[in-house]
N, C-alpha and C positions, 0 to 999 in steps of 0.2 A: 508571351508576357514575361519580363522582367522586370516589372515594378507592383510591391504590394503592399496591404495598408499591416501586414503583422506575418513574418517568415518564424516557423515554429520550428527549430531544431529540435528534431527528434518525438518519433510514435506511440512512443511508451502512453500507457495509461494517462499522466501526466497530462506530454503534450499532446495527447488526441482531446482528452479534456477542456484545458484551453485552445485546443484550435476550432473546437466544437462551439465553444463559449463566444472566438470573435466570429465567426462564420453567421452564427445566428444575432450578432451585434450587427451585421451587413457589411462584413470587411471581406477585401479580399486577400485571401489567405492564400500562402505555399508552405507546406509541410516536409521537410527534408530528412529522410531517414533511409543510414547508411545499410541497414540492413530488410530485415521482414518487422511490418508493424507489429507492436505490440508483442515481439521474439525474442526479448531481451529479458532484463531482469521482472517487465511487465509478467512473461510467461510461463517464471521461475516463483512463481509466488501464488500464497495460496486463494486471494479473494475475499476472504473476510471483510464484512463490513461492522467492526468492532471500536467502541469509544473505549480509548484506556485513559485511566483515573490519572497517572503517576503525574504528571506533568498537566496545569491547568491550561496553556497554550496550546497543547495538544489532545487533551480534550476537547477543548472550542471547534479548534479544528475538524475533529472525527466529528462529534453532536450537528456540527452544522453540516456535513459533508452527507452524513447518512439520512438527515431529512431529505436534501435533495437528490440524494438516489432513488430514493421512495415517492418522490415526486414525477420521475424520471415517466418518459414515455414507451412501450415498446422495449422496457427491460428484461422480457423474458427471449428475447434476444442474447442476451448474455447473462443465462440462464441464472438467473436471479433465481434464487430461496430463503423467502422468511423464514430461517429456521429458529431465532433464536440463539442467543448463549449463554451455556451453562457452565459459572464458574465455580471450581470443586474444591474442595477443604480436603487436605488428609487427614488432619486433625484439628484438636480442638484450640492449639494457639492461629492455626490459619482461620479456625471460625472466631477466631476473637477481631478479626482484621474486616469482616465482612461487614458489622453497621457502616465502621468509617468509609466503605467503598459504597455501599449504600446510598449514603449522604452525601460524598459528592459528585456520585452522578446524579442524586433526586438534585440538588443544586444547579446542575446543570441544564434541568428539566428532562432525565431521561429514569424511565420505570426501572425500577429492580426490587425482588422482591427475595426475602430471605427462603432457602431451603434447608431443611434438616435431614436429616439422615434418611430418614423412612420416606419424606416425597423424592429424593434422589435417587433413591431405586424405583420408583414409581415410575421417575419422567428416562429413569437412563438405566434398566435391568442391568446392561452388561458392565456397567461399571465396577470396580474393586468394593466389597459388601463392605469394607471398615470406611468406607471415606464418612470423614466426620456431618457433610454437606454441604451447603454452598450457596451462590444466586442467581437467580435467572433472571436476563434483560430479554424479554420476547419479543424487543422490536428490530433486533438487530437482524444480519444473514450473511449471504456471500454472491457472488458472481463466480462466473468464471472470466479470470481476465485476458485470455487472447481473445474470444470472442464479444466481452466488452468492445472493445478497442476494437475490431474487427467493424462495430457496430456505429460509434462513434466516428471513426476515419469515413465509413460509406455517408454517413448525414452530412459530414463537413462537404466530399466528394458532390454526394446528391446536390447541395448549395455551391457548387462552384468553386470548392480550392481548388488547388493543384497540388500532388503529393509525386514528388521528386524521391525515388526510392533508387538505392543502389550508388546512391554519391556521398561520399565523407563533406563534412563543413571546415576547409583548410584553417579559416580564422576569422574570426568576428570583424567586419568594417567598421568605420564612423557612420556608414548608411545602410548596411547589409552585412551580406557573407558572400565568401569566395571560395566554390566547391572544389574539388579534385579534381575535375574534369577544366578547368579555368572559368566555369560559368558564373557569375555573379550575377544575384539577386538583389534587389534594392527594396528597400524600405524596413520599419522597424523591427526588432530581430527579439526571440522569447528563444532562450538556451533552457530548454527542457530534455537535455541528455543523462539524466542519470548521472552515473558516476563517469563518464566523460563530458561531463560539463567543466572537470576544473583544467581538463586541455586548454578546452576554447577562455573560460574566466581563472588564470591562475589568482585572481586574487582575491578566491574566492575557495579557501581550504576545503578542500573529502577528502574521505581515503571510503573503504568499500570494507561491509562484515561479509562472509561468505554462509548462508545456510544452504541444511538440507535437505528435502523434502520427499516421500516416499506415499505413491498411492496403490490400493490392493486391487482386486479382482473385483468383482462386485458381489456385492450383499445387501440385496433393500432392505430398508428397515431395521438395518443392526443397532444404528443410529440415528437417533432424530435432533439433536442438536449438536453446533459445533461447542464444543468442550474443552475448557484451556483450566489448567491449575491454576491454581489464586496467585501463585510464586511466579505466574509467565512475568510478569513488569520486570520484576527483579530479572531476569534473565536478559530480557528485549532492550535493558535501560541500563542493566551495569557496565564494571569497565572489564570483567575477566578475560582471558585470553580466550576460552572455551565457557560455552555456557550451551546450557540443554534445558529445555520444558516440554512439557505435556500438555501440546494444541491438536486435537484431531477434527474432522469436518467429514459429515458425510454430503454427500456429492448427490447432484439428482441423477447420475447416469450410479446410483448404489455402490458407486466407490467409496473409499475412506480414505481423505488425505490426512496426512501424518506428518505432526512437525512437534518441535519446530527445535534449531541450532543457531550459532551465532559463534564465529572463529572473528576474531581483530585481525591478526596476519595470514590472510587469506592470497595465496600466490596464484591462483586461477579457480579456475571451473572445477579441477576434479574433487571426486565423491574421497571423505577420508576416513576411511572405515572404521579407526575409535573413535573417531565423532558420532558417524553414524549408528556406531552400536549402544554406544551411551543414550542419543538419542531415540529410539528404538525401549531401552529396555527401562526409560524415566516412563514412556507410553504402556508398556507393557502391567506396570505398576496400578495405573490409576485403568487400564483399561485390557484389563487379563487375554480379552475374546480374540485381542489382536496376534497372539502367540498362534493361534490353528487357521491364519488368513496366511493368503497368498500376496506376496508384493509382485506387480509387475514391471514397476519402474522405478530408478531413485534419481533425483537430481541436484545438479546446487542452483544457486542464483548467487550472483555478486549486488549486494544489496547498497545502494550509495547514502553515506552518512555525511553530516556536518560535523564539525569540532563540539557543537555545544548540543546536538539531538533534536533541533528543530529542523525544518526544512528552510532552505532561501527561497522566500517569495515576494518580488517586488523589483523596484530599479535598480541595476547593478552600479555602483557608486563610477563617477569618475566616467564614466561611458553614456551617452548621448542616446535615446531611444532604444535600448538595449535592458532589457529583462530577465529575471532567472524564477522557474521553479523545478525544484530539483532538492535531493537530500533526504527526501522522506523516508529511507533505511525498509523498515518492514509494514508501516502505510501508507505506502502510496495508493493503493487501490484504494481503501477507507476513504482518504481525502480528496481524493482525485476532483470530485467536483466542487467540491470546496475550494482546495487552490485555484481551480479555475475560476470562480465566480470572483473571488477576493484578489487574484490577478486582474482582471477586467475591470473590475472595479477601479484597482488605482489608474491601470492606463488610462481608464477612459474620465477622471476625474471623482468620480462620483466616492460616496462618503460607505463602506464596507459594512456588510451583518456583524461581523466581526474585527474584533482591534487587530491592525494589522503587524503594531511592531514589534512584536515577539517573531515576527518572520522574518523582519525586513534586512538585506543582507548586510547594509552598513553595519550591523552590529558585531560583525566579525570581516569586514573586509580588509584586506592588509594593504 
């Protein structure tokens, strides 16, 4: 078969997402991804299913994204845990910050509930004894995202795509794509590559942050919520060359991931050790117990950003049946079935849960 009703460049969380989305629409789907599903920046990243406040388009985004993960069938597949997140105050100008974050996520319809001092050692012992407090959203968790996608790619499979692995996507056609191998595929085409999406859409600006990410030995029950300082936005949304916060997550296999970093001029993959140790010792602060753990592993991900911090989701301007979602930087997993839904939505006409043009890529296409 070389004709289909939607060709999905690329595995990643993303596009396993939307290929999952047109698969169970009754399309037929091919999946094209040059490497291992969901091996890429998908399997560089920690899983959190977290709404952040900063940006109200991306809120919408995460709030509608994480209902429908919870909705989701057969998630402990991709070892879903409601754990919660607990967001932490060092002091009492960060706890001055916490009604207004409060209030716009009870605006957006999502619980949060203030914590003081003294239930913050209740819900998290090992925490640093000065942290001034903080708030807990109890409806949030995580995944683990190679086996998401692991999980997703087999339903699409199970329903009849076809997933083409081991071919590059030369270039986008008026009616397809044309692999490496000379094989073209025909019908409408979703560029969900990550940061090599703006290969195939140059006119559609990324560039890529680099983090990076470090998980221990295991420890059950060190931690029971994933843990982000009140200041992560600021780090995840500023412009610095170098930024660092204190995200940590415990894992159901009683690991501890550890993050989070963020470099602009990221020249590859490798680990850069005053990043790392920066990162490292912002965690050690807010989470002391981390100093007498064992790290087993460190990595980075090359995270794909836009110019302006949203993701492209919608018709690539100028191009004929031709689609993009891609850009989501450090949630793509949060939104992953949000995008999907709100992609499908416009292909297939119908009117979105959510406004879509804070996504839509004309807004920056050159």
């Amino acid at each position: 078969m070389r004709a289909f009703d939607l060709i999905v460049v690329g595995a990643g969380i993303i596009g396993a997402s939307c290929a999952e989305r047109a698969v169970a629409g009754g399309r037929r789907v091919a999946i094209v991804e040059a490497d291992i599903a969901g091996g890429g920046v998908t399997a560089a990243s920690m899983g959190h299913l977290v709404a952040m406040d900063g940006d109200p388009a991306e809120l919408a985004l995460a709030h509608y994204s994480i209902g429908l993960w919870a909705e989701s069938e057969g998630l402990a597949a991709a070892d879903f845990s409601r754990c919660g997140t607990l967001w932490v105050a060092a002091d009492e100008t960060d706890m001055a910050a916490v009604p207004g974050k409060i209030a716009r996520l009870g605006k957006a319809g999502i619980h949060a509930e203030r914590i003081d001092a003294g239930r913050l050692r209740e819900l998290e012992p090992h925490l640093a004894p000065d942290l001034a407090g903080g708030l807990l959203v109890p409806g949030e968790g995580t995944v683990y995202p190679p086996r998401a996608v692991a999980w997703l790619i087999g339903r699409c499979i199970d329903a009849g795509a076809i997933l083409v692995r081991g071919r590059h996507v030369l270039r986008v056609l008026r009616d397809g794509v044309a692999l490496d191998d000379g094989t073209v595929l025909r019908g409408p085409v979703l560029v969900a590559a990550g940061a090599a999406s703006n290969a195939l859409l140059p006119e559609l600006p990324m560039h890529v942050r680099r983090g990076h990410l470090v998980i221990t030995d295991r420890h059950p029950g060190l931690l029971r919520h994933q843990v982000l300082e009140l200041g992560y936005a600021d780090s995840a949304h500023g412009d610095a060359e170098v930024s660092v916060a204190f995200n940590v997550q415990p894992r159901p296999t009683g690991q501890l991931l550890i993050g989070s970093s963020r470099e602009r001029r990221a020249a590859g993959p490798d680990v850069h050790p005053s990043v790392l140790r920066r990162m490292l010792e912002r965690a050690f602060r807010y989470l002391p117990v981390l100093r007498g753990l064992q790290a087993i592993r460190v990595w980075t991900g090359l995270r794909p950003c836009t110019t302006d911090g949203r993701p492209y989701i919608g018709a690539v301007p100028g191009r004929a049946d031709c689609w993009v979602a891609t850009g989501h930087e450090g949630l793509g997993v949060t939104t992953a079935p949000g995008t999907a839904r709100l992609l499908l939505d416009l292909i297939d006409g119908r009117r979105p849960a959510i406004d879509p043009a804070p996504y839509d890529p004309a807004r920056v296409a050159a």
